[in-house]
Chimera marker file (.cmm) of the C-alpha trace (Angstrom):
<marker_set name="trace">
<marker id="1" x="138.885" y="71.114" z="84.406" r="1" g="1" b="0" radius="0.5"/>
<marker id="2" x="140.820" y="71.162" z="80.886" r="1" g="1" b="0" radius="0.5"/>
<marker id="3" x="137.736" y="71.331" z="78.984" r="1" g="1" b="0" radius="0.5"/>
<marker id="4" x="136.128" y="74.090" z="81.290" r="1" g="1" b="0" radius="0.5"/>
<marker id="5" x="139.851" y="76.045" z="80.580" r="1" g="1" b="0" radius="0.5"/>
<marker id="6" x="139.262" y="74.959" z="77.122" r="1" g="1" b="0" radius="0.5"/>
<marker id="7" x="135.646" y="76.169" z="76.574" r="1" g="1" b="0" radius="0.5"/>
<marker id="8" x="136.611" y="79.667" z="78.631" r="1" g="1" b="0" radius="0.5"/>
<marker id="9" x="139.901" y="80.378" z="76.316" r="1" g="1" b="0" radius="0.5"/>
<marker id="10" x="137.447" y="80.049" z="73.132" r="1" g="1" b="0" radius="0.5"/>
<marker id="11" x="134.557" y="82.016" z="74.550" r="1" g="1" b="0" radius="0.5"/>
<marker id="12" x="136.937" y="85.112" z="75.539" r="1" g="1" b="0" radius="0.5"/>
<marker id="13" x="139.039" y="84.632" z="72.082" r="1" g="1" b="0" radius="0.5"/>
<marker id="14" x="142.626" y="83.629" z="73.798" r="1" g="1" b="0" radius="0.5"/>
<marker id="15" x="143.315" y="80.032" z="72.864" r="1" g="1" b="0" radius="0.5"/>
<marker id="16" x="146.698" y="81.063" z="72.806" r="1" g="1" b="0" radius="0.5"/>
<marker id="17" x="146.572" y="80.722" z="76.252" r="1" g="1" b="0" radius="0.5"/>
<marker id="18" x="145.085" y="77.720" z="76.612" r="1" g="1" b="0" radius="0.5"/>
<marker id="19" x="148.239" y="75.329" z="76.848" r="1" g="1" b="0" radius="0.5"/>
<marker id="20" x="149.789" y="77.431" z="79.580" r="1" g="1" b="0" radius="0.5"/>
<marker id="21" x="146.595" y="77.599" z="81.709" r="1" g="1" b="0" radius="0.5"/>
<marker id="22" x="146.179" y="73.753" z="81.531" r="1" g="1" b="0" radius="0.5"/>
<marker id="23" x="149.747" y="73.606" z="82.597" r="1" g="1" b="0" radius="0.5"/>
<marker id="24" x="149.611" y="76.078" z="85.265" r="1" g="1" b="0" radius="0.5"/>
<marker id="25" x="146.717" y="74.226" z="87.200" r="1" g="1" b="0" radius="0.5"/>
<marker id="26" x="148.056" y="71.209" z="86.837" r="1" g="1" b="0" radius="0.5"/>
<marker id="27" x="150.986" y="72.428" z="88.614" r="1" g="1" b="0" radius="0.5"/>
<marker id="28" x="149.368" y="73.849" z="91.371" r="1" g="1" b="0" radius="0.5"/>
<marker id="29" x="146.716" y="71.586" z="91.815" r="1" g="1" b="0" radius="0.5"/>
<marker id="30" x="148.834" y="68.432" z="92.041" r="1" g="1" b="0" radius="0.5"/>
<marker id="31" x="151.995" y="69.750" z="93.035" r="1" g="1" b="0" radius="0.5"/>
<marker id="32" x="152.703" y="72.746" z="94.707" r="1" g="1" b="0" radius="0.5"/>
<marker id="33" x="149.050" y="73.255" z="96.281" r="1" g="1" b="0" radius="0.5"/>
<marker id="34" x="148.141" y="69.299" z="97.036" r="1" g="1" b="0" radius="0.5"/>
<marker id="35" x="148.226" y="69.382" z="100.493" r="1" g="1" b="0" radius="0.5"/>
<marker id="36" x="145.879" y="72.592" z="100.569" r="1" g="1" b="0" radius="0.5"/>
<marker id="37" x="142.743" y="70.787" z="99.254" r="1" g="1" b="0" radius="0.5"/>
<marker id="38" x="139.805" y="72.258" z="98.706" r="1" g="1" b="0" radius="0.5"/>
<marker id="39" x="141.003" y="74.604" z="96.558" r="1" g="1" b="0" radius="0.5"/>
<marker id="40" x="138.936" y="77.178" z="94.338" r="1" g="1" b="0" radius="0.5"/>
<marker id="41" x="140.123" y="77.796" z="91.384" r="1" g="1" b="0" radius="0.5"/>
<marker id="42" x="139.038" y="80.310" z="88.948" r="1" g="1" b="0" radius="0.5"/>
<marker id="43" x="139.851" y="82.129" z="85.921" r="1" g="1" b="0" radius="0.5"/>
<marker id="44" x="139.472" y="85.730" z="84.397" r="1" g="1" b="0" radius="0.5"/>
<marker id="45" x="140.236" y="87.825" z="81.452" r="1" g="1" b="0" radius="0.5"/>
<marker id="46" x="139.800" y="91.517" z="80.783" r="1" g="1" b="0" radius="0.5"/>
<marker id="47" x="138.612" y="92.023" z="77.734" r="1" g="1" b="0" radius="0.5"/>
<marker id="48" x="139.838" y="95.576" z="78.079" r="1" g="1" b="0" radius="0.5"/>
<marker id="49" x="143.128" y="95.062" z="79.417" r="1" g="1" b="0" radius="0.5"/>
<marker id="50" x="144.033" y="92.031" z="78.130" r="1" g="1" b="0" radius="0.5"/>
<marker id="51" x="144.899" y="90.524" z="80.951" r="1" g="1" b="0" radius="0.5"/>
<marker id="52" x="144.098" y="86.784" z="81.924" r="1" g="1" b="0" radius="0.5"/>
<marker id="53" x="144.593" y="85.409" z="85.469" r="1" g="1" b="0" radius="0.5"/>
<marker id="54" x="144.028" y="82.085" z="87.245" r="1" g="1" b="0" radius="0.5"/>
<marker id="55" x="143.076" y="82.174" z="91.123" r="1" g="1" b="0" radius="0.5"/>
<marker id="56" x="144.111" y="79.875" z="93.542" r="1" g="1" b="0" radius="0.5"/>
<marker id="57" x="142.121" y="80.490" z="97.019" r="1" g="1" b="0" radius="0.5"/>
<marker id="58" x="142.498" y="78.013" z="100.075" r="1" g="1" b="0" radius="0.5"/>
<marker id="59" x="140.070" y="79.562" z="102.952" r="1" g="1" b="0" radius="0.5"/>
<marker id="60" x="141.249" y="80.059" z="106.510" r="1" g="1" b="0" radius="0.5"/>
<marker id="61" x="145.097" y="80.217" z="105.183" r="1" g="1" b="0" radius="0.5"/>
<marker id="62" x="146.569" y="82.915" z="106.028" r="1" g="1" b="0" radius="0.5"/>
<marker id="63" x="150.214" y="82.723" z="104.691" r="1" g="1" b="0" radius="0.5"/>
<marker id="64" x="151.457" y="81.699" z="101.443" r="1" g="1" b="0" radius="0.5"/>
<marker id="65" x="151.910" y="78.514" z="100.422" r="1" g="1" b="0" radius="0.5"/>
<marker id="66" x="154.712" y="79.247" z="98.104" r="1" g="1" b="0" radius="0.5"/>
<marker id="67" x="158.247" y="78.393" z="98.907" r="1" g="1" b="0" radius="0.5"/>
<marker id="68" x="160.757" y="80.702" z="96.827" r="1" g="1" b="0" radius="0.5"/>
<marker id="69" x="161.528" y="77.685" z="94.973" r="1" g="1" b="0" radius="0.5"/>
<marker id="70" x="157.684" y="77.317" z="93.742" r="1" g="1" b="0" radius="0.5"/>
<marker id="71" x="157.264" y="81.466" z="93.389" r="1" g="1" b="0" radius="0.5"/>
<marker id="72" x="160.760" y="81.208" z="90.789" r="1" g="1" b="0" radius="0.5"/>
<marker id="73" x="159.110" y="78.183" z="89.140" r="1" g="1" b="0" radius="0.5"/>
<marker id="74" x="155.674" y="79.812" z="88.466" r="1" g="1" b="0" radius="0.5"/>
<marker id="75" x="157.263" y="83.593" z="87.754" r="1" g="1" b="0" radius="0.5"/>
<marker id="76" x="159.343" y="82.303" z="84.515" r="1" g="1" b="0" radius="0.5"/>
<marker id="77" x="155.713" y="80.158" z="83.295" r="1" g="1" b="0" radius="0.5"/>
<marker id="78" x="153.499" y="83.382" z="83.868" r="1" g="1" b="0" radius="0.5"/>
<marker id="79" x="154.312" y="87.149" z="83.727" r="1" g="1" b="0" radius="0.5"/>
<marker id="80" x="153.307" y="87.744" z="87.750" r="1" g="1" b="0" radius="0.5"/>
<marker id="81" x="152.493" y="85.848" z="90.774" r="1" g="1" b="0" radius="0.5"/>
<marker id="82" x="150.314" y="87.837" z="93.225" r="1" g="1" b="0" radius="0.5"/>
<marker id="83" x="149.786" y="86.656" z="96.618" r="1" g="1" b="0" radius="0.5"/>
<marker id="84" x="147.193" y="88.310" z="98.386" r="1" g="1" b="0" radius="0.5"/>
<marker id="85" x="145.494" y="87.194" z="101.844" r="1" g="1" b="0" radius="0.5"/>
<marker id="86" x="141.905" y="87.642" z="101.282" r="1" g="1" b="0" radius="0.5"/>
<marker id="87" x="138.367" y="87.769" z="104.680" r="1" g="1" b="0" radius="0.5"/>
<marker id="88" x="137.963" y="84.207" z="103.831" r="1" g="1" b="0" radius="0.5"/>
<marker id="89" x="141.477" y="83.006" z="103.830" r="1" g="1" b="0" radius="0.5"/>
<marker id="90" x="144.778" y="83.113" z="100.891" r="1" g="1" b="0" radius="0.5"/>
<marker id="91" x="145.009" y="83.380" z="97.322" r="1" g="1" b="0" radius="0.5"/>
<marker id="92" x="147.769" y="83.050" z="94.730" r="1" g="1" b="0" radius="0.5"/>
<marker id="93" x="147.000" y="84.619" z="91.233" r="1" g="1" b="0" radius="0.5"/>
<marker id="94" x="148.779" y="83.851" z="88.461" r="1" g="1" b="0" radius="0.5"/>
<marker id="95" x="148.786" y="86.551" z="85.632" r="1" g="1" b="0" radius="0.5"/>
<marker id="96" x="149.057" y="84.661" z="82.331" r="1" g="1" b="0" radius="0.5"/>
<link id1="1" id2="2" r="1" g="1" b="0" radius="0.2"/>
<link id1="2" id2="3" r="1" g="1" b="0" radius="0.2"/>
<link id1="3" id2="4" r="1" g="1" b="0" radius="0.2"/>
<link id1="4" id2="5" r="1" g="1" b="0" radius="0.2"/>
<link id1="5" id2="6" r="1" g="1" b="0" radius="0.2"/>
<link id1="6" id2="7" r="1" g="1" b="0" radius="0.2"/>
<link id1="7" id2="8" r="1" g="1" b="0" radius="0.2"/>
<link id1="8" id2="9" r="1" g="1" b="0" radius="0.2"/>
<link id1="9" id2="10" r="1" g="1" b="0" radius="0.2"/>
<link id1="10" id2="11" r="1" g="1" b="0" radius="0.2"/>
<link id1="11" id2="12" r="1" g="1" b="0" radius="0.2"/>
<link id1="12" id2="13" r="1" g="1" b="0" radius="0.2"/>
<link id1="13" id2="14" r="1" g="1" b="0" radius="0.2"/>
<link id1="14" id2="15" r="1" g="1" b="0" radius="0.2"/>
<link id1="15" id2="16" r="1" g="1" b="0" radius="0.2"/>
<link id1="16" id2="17" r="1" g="1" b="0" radius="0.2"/>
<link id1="17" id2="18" r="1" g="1" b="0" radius="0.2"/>
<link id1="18" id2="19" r="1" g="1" b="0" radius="0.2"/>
<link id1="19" id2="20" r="1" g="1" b="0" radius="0.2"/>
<link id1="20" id2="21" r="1" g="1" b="0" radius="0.2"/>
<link id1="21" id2="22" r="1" g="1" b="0" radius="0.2"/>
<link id1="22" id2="23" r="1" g="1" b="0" radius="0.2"/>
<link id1="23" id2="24" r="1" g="1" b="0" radius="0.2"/>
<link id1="24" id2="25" r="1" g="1" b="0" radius="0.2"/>
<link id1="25" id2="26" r="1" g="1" b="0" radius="0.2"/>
<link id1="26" id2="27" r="1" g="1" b="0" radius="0.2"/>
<link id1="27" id2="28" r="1" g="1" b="0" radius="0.2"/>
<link id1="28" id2="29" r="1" g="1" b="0" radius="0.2"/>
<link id1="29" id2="30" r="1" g="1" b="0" radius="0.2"/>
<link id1="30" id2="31" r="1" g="1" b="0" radius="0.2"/>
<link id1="31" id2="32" r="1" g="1" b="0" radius="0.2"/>
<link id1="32" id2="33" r="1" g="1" b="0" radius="0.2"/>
<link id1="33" id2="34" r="1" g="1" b="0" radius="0.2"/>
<link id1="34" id2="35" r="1" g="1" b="0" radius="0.2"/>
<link id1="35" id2="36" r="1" g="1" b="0" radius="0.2"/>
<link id1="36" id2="37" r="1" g="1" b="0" radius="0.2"/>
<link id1="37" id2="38" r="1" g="1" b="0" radius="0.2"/>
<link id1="38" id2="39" r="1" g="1" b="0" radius="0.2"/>
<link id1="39" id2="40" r="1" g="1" b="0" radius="0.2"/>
<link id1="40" id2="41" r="1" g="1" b="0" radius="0.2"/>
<link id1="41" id2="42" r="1" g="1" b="0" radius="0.2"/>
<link id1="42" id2="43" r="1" g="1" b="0" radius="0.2"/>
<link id1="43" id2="44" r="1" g="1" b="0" radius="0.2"/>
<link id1="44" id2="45" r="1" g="1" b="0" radius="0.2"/>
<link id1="45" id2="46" r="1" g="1" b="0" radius="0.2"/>
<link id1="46" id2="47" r="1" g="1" b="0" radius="0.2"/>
<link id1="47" id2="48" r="1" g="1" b="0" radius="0.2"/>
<link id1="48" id2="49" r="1" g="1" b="0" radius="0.2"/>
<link id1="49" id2="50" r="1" g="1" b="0" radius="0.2"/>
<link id1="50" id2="51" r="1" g="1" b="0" radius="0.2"/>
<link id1="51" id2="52" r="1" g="1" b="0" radius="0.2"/>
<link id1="52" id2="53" r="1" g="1" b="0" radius="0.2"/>
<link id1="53" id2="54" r="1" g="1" b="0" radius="0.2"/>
<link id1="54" id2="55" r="1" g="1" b="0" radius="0.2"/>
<link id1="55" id2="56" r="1" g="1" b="0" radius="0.2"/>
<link id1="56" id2="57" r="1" g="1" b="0" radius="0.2"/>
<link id1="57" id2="58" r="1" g="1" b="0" radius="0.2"/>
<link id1="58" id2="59" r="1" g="1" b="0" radius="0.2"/>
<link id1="59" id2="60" r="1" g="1" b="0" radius="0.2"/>
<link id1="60" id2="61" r="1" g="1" b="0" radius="0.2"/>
<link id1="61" id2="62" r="1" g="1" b="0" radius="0.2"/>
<link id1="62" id2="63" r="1" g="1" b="0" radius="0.2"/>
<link id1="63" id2="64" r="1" g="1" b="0" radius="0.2"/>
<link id1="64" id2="65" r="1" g="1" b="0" radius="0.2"/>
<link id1="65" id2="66" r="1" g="1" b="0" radius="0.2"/>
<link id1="66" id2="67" r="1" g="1" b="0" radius="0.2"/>
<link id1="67" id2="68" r="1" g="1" b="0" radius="0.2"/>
<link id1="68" id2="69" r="1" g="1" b="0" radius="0.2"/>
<link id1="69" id2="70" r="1" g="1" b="0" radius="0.2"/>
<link id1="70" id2="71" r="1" g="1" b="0" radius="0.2"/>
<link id1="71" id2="72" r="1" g="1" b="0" radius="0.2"/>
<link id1="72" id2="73" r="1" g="1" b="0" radius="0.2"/>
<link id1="73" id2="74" r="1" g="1" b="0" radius="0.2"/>
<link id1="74" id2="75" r="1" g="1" b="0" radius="0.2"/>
<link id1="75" id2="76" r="1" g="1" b="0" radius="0.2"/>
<link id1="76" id2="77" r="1" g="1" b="0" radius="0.2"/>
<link id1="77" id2="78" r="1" g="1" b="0" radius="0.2"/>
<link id1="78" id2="79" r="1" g="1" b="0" radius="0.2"/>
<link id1="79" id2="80" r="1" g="1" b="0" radius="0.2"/>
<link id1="80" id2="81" r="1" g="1" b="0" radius="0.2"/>
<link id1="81" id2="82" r="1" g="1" b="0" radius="0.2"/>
<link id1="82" id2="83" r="1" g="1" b="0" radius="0.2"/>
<link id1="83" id2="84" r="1" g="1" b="0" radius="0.2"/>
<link id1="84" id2="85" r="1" g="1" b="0" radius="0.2"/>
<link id1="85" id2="86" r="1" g="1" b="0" radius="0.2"/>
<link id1="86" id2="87" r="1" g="1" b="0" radius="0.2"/>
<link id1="87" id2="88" r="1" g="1" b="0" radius="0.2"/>
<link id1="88" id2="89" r="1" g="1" b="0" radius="0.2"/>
<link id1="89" id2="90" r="1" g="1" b="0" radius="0.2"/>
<link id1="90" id2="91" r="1" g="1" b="0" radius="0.2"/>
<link id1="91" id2="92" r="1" g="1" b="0" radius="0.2"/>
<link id1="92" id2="93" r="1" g="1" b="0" radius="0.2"/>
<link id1="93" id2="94" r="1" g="1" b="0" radius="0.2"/>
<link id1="94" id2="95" r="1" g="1" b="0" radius="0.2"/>
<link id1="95" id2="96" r="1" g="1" b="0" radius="0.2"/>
</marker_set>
């Protein structure tokens, strides 16, 4: 997953962004979304906006799986949290 992070950040020109992606899955993935698995993940930038965001869907959820302890954590390692229920189940995107 780092290197697919990796090789996205240099395609799309934001390496600077790079460390705190990494870091950002590997929270969610092994701590604060572990008991969700499978979980797609994906990542997006905006050439035009700027903006970069990781997506964290889990079908058939359809509440968040963030406490207020996790949505604190993530908000001062990110500049938003979105959660957003979605036809195929819940998502939690991460604006970086």
């Amino acid at each position: 997953m780092h290197s697919v992070i990796n090789a996205f950040c240099q395609k799309y020109n934001i390496t600077g962004k790079v460390e705190t992606a990494q870091q950002l899955i590997d929270v969610m993935l092994n701590d604060i979304m572990a008991a969700y698995r499978p979980i797609t993940v994906r990542i997006t930038h905006s050439e035009l906006s700027a903006v970069t965001a990781l997506g964290f869907m889990v079908e058939k959820m359809t509440a968040t799986p963030l406490s207020d302890s996790q949505r604190n954590l993530l908000a001062a390692q990110c500049r938003q949290v979105v959660e957003e229920p979605t036809e195929r189940g819940f998502r939690v995107k991460l604006i970086i």
